[in-house]
N, C-alpha and C positions, 0 to 999 in steps of 0.2 A: 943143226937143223936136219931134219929126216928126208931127204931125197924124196922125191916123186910124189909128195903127197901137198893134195891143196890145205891152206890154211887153217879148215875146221878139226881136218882131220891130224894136221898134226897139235894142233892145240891140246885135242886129245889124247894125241902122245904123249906131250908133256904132261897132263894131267895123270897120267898112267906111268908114268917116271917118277912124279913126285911122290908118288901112291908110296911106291917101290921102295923110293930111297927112304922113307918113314919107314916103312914096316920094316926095312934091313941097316936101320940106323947109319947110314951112308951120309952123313951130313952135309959130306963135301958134293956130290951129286942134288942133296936140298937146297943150297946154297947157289948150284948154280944155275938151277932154274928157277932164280929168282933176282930180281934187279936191286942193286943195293939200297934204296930207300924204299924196300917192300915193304907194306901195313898187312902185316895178320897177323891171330891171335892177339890181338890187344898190345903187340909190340910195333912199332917203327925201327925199320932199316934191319937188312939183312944179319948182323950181328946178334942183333936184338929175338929178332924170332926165333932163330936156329938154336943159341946159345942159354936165352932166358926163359922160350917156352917150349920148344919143343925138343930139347935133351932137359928141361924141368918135369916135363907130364911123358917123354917117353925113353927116358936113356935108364931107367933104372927098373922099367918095364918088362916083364916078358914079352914072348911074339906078341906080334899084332897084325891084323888083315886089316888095311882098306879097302872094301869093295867100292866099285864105281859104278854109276850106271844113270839112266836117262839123261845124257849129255846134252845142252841145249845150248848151242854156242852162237853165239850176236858179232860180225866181225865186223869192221868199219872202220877199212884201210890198215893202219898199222896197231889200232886198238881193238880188242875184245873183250866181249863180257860173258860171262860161262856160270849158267846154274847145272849144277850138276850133285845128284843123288850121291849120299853116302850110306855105307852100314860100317863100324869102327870096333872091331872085335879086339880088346886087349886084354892079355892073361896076368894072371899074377906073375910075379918070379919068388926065388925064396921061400920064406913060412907064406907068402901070399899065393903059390903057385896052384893051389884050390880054389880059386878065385878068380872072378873077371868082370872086366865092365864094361859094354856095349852100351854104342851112341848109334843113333837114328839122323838124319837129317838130310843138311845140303847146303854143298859148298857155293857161295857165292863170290866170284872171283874175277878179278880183273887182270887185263893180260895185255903186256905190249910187245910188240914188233922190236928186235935188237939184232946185231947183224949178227948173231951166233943162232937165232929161231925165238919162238913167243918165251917170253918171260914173265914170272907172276908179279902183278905189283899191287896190286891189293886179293885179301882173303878174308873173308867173312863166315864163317860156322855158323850155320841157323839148326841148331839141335832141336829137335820133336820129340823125339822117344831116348831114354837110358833106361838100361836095367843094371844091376850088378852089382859092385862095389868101386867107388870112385879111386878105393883108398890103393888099388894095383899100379896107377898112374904115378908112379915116382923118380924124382932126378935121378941122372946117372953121366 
């Protein structure tokens, strides 16, 4: 948990950590800001997302940036719910490293109170806008 900061603002930490440990494949820092029977990506329980979709769509990936931004966080005691802007800039690697494929949207996320600071337990992607080539997104 991040010292001296009220709840919203560190939720946004962690939204800002998780950014982080995606974009520098740090799974082990993904994994812990999130509670073991986490739902995102279309996965249940923390195993499940880290290992089946997110080193499936970004471990074989070039860089990638998540930008954040219009944070709108809902806190209600030790639960929160957080719509928050995305822009998902990934590059190719490889014969794909000419290539990239950018997503548009916003995270919709749910978030509980645990004695180490907020953790994810539900995540939802509402994608609006892609351009690019899907096909840079590959396991690793």
């Amino acid at each position: 948990m991040t010292a001296g900061l009220d709840d919203r603002h560190q939720i946004i930490d962690a939204l800002n950590r998780l950014a982080a440990a995606l974009d520098h494949r740090d799974w082990v820092a993904a994994r812990d800001l999130m509670l073991p029977d986490v739902e995102a990506y279309g996965e249940q329980g923390v195993d499940a997302v880290v290992d089946d979709s997110l080193r499936r769509h970004l471990g074989g990936c070039g860089p990638s940036q998540h930008l954040l931004g219009n944070y709108r966080v809902a806190v209600d005691g030790d639960r929160a719910d957080t719509v928050t802007y995305a822009r998902v800039h990934h590059q190719g690697a490889g014969e794909l490293s000419v290539r990239f494929f950018e997503c548009f949207g916003e995270y919709h996320d749910v978030w509980h109170r645990a004695p180490v600071g907020w953790r994810l337990a539900s995540r939802r992607f509402e994608v609006t806008m892609v351009q690019g080539d899907i096909e840079v997104l590959q396991p690793g």
